[in-house]
N, C-alpha and C positions, 0 to 999 in steps of 0.2 A: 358335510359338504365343504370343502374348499371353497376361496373365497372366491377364486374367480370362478368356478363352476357358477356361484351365486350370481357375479357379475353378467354372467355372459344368459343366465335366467334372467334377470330383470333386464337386459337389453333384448331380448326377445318377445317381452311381456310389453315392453315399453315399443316397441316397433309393431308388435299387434295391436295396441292400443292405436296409433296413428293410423294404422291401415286400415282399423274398424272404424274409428270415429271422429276421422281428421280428413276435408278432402282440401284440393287445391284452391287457394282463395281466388286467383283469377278467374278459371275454367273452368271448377267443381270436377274435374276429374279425380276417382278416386285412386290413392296411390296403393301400390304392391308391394310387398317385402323388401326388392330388390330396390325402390325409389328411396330410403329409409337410411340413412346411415346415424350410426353412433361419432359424433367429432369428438366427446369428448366427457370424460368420467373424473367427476373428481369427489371424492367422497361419498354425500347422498344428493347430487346434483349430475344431472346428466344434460347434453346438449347432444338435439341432433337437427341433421337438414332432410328436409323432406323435398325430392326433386320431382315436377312433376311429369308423369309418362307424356301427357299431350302438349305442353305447351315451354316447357322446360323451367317453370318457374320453382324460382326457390323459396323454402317457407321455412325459420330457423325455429327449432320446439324447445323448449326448456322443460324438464322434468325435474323431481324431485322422488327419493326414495319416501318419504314422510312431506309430510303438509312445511311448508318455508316457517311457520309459525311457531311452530316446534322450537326453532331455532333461538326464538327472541327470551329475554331474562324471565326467570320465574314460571313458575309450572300453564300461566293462561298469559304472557306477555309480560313485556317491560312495566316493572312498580311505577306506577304515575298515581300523583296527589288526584284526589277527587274533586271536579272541577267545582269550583267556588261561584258563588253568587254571581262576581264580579265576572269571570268568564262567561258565562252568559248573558251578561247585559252587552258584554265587547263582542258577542257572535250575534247578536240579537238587534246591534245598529250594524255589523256588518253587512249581515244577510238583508237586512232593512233596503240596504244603499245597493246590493250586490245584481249587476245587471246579465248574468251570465247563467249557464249551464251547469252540470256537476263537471265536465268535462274540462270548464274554463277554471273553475274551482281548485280541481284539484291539480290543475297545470299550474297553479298560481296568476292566472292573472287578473 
């Protein structure tokens, strides 16, 4: 198969995917083939907008050929030392003191 025969399969997989189990976040209308476009392929990362039939909102998808994880050093992620005693006593008065959500958490604030 040629690549882009491949290409133009996995744009078709990836648009039935959104059609089957993606509906509009304002209005919950569910989109059609034709609301679905491809903006943009670069490797194994694909971008599309999804426009929706009722209300005309836009909803931008990011896809991926493989899990984004894939991507990072070493076969299960980036090599990092194993966290030491001392790092949990630093996350253990942080979260002590920490007045927020995971939400706030992992926004940093």
């Amino acid at each position: 198969m040629r690549a882009d025969e491949s290409s133009a399969d996995t744009a078709i997989d990836l648009i039935g995917f959104v059609t089957r189990h993606l509906a509009c976040a304002q209005c919950h209308s569910a989109y059609a083939p034709p609301d679905v476009q491809v903006t943009q392929h670069e490797h194994d990362e694909w971008s599309l907008v999804a426009t929706c039939p009722s209300c005309s909102a836009q909803r931008v998808i990011t896809a991926y050929d493989e899990p984004p994880y894939r991507r990072l050093d070493g076969p299960h992620g980036p090599s990092l030392p194993p966290l030491s005693a001392r790092d949990m006593i630093e996350w253990r008065a942080f979260l002590k003191q920490f007045g927020g959500d995971m939400i706030d958490l992992l926004a940093g604030s």
